[in-house]
C-alpha positions, 0 to 999 in steps of 0.5 A, spaced: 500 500 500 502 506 498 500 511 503 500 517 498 496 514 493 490 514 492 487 520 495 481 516 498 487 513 503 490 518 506 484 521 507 483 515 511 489 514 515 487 522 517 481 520 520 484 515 524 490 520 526 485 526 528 483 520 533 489 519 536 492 523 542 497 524 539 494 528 534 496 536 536 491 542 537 490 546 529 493 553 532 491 556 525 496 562 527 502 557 529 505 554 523 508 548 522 515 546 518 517 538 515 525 539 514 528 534 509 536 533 508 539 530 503 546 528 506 551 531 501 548 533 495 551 540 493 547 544 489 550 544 483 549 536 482 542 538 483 540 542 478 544 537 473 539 532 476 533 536 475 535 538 469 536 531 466 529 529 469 532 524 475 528 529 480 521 530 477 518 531 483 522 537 486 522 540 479 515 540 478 514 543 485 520 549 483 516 550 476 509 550 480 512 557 483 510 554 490 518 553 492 524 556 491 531 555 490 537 558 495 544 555 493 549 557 499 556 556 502 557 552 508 560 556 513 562 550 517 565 543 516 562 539 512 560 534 515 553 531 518 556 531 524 557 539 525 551 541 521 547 538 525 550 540 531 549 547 529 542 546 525 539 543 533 542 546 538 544 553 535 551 551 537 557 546 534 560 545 541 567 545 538 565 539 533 571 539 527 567 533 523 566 525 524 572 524 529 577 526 533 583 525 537 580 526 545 585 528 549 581 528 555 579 521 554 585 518 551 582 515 545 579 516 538 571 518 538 567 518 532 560 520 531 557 513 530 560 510 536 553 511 540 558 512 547 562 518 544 555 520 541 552 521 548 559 524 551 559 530 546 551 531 546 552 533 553 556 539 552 551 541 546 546 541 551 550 545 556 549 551 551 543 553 554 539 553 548 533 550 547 534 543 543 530 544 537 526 539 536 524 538 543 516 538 540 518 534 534 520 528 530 525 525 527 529 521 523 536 518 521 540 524 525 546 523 530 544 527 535 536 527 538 536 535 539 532 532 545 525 529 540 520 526 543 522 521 538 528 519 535 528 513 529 535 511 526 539 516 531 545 513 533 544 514 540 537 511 541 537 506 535 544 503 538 541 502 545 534 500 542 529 505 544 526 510 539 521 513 544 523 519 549 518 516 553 513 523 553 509 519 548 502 517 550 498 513 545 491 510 545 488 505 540 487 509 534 494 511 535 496 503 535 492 502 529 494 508 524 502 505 526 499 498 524 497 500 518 503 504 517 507 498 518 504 495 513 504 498 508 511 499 509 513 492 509 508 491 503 514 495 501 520 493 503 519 486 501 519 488 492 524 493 493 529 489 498 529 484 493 530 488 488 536 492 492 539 485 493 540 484 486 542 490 485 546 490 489 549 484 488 551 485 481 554 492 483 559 489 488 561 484 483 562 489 476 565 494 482 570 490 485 573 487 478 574 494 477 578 496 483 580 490 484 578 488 491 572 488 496 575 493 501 569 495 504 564 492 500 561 487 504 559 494 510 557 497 503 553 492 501 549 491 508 550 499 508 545 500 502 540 495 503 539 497 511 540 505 508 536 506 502 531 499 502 529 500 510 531 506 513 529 511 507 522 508 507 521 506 515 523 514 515 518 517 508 512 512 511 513 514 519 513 522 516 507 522 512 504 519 520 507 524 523 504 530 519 497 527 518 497 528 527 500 535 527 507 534 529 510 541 529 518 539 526 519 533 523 525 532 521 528 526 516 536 526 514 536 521 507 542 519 509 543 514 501 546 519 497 552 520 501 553 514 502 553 511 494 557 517 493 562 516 498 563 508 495 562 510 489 563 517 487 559 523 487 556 523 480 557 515 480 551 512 476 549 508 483 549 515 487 544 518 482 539 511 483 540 513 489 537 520 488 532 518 485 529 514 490 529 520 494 526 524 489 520 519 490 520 519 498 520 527 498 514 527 493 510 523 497 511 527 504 509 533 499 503 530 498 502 529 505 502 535 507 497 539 502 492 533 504 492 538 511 492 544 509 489 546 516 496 544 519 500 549 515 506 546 514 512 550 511 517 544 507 524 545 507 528 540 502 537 543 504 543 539 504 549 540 510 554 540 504 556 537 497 562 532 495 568 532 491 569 525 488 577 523 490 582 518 489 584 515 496 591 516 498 593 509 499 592 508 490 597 515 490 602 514 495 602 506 496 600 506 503 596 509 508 596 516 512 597 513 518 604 509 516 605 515 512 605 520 518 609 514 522 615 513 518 617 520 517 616 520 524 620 514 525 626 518 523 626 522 529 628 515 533 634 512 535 635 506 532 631 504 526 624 502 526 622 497 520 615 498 515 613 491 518 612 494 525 609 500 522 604 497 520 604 493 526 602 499 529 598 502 525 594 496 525 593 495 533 591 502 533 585 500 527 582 494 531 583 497 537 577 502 534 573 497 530 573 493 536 568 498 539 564 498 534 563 491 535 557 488 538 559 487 546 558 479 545 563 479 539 569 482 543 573 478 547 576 474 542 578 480 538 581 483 545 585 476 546 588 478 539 589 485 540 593 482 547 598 477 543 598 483 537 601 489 542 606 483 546 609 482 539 609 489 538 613 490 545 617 484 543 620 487 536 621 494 539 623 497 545 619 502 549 624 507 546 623 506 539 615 506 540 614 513 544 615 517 539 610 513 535 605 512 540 605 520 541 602 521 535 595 520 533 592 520 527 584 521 526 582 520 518 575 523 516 574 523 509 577 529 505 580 532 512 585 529 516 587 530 524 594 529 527 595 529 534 603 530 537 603 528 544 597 525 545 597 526 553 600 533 553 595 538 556 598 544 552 598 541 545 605 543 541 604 548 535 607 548 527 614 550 530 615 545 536 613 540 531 618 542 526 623 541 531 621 534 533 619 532 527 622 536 521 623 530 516 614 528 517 613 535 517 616 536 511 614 530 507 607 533 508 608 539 506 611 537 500 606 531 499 603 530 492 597 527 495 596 533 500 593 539 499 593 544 504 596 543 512 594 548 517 596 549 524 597 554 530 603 559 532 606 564 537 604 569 531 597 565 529 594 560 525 598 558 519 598 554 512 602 550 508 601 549 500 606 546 495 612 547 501 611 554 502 608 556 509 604 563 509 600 567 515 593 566 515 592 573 516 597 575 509 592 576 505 596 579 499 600 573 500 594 568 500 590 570 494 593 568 488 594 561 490 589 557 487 586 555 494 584 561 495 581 563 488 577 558 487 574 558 494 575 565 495 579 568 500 574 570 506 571 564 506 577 559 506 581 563 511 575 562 516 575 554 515 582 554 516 582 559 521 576 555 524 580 547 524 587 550 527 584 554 533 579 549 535 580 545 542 578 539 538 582 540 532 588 537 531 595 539 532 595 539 525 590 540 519 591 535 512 587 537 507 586 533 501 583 538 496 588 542 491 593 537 491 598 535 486 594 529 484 587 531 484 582 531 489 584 526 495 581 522 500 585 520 507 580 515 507 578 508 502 572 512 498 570 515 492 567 521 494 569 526 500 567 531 504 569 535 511 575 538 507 575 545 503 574 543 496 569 547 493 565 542 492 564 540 499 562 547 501 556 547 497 549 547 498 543 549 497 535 550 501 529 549 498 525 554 501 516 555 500 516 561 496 511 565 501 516 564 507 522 569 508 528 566 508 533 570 510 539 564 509 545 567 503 552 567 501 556 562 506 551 560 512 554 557 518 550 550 521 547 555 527 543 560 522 539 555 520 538 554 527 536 561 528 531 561 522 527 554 524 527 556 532 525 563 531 519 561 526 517 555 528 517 555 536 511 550 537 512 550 545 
C-alpha cells in the first residue's frame, strides 16, 4: 500500500490520526515546518539532476512557483556531524567533523560510536539553548536535539529505544502505526529484493574494477539497511507524523552520501540513489497539502556537497597513518622497520573497530589485540615506540587530524613540531597527495601549500594561490582559521583538496567531504516561496538554527 496514493487513503489514515492523542491542537496562527536533508548533495549536482529529469518531483514543485531555490556556502565543516550540531542546538560545541583525537579521554571518538555520541551531546546541551526539536520528530540524525522521538539516531537506535518516553498513545494511535507498518513492509519486501540484486551485481562489476572488496561487504549491508529500510521506515513514519500535527519533523536521507562516498559523487549508483529520494520527498509533499489546516512550511537543504577523490593509499602506496609514522620514525634512535609500522598502525585500527563491535563479539578480538601489542613490545623497545605512540592520527574523509603528544595538556604548535619532527613535517608539506596543512603559532594560525608556509592573516600573500581563488579568500581563511584554533582540532590540519594529484581522500572512498574543496562547501535550501528566508552567501550550521527556532517555536 502506498500511503500517498490514492487520495481516498490518506484521507483515511487522517481520520484515524485526528483520533489519536497524539494528534496536536490546529493553532491556525502557529505554523508548522517538515525539514528534509539530503546528506551531501551540493547544489550544483542538483540542478544537473533536475535538469536531466532524475528529480521530477522537486522540479515540478520549483516550476509550480510554490518553492524556491537558495544555493549557499557552508560556513562550517562539512560534515553531518557539525551541521547538525549547529542546525539543533544553535551551537557546534567545538565539533571539527566525524572524529577526533580526545585528549581528555585518551582515545579516538567518532560520531557513530553511540558512547562518544552521548559524551559530546552533553556539552551541546550545556549551551543553554533550547534543543530544537524538543516538540518534534525525527529521523536518521546523530544527535536527538532532545525529540520526543528519535528513529535511526545513533544514540537511541544503538541502545534500542526510539521513544523519549513523553509519548502517550491510545488505540487509534496503535492502529494508524499498524497500518503504517504495513504498508511499509508491503514495501520493503519488492524493493529489498530488488536492492539485493542490485546490489549484488554492483559489488561484483565494482570490485573487478578496483580490484578488491575493501569495504564492500559494510557497503553492501550499508545500502540495503540505508536506502531499502531506513529511507522508507523514515518517508512512511513522516507522512504519520504530519497527518497528527507534529510541529518539526525532521528526516536526514542519509543514501546519497553514502553511494557517493563508495562510489563517487556523480557515480551512476549515487544518482539511483537520488532518485529514490526524489520519490520519498514527493510523497511527504503530498502529505502535507492533504492538511492544509496544519500549515506546514517544507524545507528540502543539504549540510554540504562532495568532491569525488582518489584515496591516498592508490597515490602514495600506503596509508596516512604509516605515512605520518615513518617520517616520524626518523626522529628515533635506532631504526624502526615498515613491518612494525604497520604493526602499529594496525593495533591502533582494531583497537577502534573493536568498539564498534557488538559487546558479545569482543573478547576474542581483545585476546588478539593482547598477543598483537606483546609482539609489538617484543620487536621494539619502549624507546623506539614513544615517539610513535605520541602521535595520533584521526582520518575523516577529505580532512585529516594529527595529534603530537597525545597526553600533553598544552598541545605543541607548527614550530615545536618542526623541531621534533622536521623530516614528517616536511614530507607533508611537500606531499603530492596533500593539499593544504594548517596549524597554530606564537604569531597565529598558519598554512602550508606546495612547501611554502604563509600567515593566515597575509592576505596579499594568500590570494593568488589557487586555494584561495577558487574558494575565495574570506571564506577559506575562516575554515582554516576555524580547524587550527579549535580545542578539538588537531595539532595539525591535512587537507586533501588542491593537491598535486587531484582531489584526495585520507580515507578508502570515492567521494569526500569535511575538507575545503569547493565542492564540499556547497549547498543549497529549498525554501516555500511565501516564507522569508533570510539564509545567503556562506551560512554557518547555527543560522539555520536561528531561522527554524525563531519561526517555528511550537512550545
Amino acid at each position: 500500500m502506498r500511503l500517498y496514493r490514492p487520495t481516498q487513503v490518506l484521507a483515511a489514515l487522517k481520520r484515524l490520526a485526528r483520533r489519536g492523542s497524539e494528534a496536536q491542537p490546529l493553532l491556525p496562527d502557529r505554523p508548522r515546518a517538515v525539514l528534509l536533508q539530503i546528506d551531501g548533495l551540493s547544489s550544483k549536482r542538483l540542478s544537473a539532476c533536475m535538469a536531466r529529469g532524475e528529480m521530477p518531483h522537486l522540479r515540478r514543485w520549483l516550476d509550480s512557483g510554490k518553492a524556491r531555490l537558495r544555493t549557499l556556502e557552508a560556513a562550517s565543516a562539512p560534515s553531518t556531524p557539525v551541521f547538525q550540531a549547529g542546525l539543533l542546538y544553535g551551537g557546534r560545541g567545538e565539533v571539527p567533523g566525524f572524529g577526533w583525537f580526545d585528549r581528555a579521554l585518551g582515545r579516538t571518538v567518532r560520531m557513530d560510536l553511540a558512547p562518544d555520541v552521548i559524551d559530546v551531546e552533553r556539552t551541546l546541551h550545556q549551551r543553554g539553548q533550547a534543543p530544537l526539536l524538543q516538540h518534534g520528530v525525527s529521523y536518521g540524525t546523530i544527535w536527538s536535539g532532545d525529540a520526543a522521538e528519535a528513529f535511526f539516531n545513533v544514540v537511541r537506535f544503538a541502545y534500542g529505544a526510539a521513544a523519549s518516553g513523553r509519548v502517550v498513545r491510545n488505540r487509534y494511535d496503535r492502529l494508524l502505526s499498524t497500518v503504517a507498518g504495513l504498508g511499509i513492509a508491503g514495501q520493503l519486501t519488492s524493493r529489498f529484493v530488488l536492492e539485493l540484486g542490485v546490489g549484488l551485481w554492483d559489488f561484483a562489476r565494482w570490485c573487478a574494477r578496483i580490484h578488491t572488496t575493501r569495504f564492500e561487504w559494510r557497503f553492501l549491508y550499508m545500502r540495503l539497511f540505508v536506502a531499502v529500510v531506513m529511507r522508507e521506515v523514515a518517508t512512511q513514519g513522516a507522512i504519520v507524523d504530519i497527518l497528527r500535527g507534529v510541529p518539526l519533523v525532521y528526516v536526514d536521507f542519509l543514501g546519497y552520501d553514502e553511494y557517493a562516498h563508495r562510489r563517487g559523487p556523480d557515480s551512476e549508483m549515487a544518482l539511483y540513489n537520488l532518485r529514490g529520494v526524489d520519490k520519498a520527498i514527493g510523497r511527504i509533499l503530498h502529505a502535507t497539502e492533504a492538511v492544509p489546516e496544519y500549515r506546514y512550511d517544507l524545507y528540502v537543504f543539504s549540510d554540504h556537497g562532495q568532491s569525488a577523490t582518489l584515496p591516498f593509499e592508490r597515490v602514495m602506496g600506503r596509508d596516512l597513518h604509516s605515512f605520518v609514522l615513518e617520517h616520524a620514525a626518523d626522529g628515533v634512535a635506532s631504526p624502526v622497520r615498515a613491518q612494525e609500522i604497520r604493526e602499529l598502525v594496525a593495533l591502533r585500527e582494531l583497537e577502534l573497530w573493536m568498539r564498534m563491535l557488538f559487546r558479545p563479539l569482543r573478547p576474542p578480538v581483545a585476546l588478539y589485540l593482547g598477543w598483537l601489542r606483546r609482539r609489538i613490545s617484543r620487536r621494539m623497545s619502549r624507546r623506539e615506540r614513544a615517539p610513535l605512540e605520541a602521535i595520533r592520527v584521526v582520518t575523516g574523509g577529505s580532512v585529516a587530524h594529527l595529534y603530537f603528544g597525545a597526553r600533553r595538556s598544552h598541545p605543541p604548535d607548527v614550530d615545536e613540531i618542526a623541531r621534533r619532527w622536521p623530516r614528517m613535517l616536511d614530507a607533508l608539506a611537500h606531499c603530492r597527495a596533500i593539499g593544504l596543512v594548517a596549524g597554530r603559532s606564537a604569531q597565529g594560525p598558519v598554512v602550508l601549500y606546495r612547501g611554502h608556509r604563509y600567515a593566515l592573516s597575509d592576505r596579499h600573500a594568500l590570494e593568488p594561490l589557487e586555494p584561495f581563488r577558487a574558494v575565495g579568500y574570506d571564506l577559506l581563511r575562516l575554515h582554516l582559521e576555524q580547524a587550527a584554533l579549535g580545542h578539538r582540532s588537531g595539532d595539525l590540519v591535512l587537507y586533501g583538496a588542491f593537491c598535486e594529484a587531484g582531489n584526495v581522500s585520507f580515507d578508502f572512498e570515492f567521494g569526500s567531504h569535511g575538507g575545503v574543496a569547493p565542492e564540499e562547501l556547497d549547498q543549497f535550501a529549498i525554501h516555500p516561496a511565501q516564507v522569508d528566508f533570510p539564509l545567503t552567501g556562506a551560512v554557518p550550521a547555527e543560522a539555520f538554527y536561528r531561522f527554524f527556532h525563531s519561526r517555528y517555536d511550537a512550545a
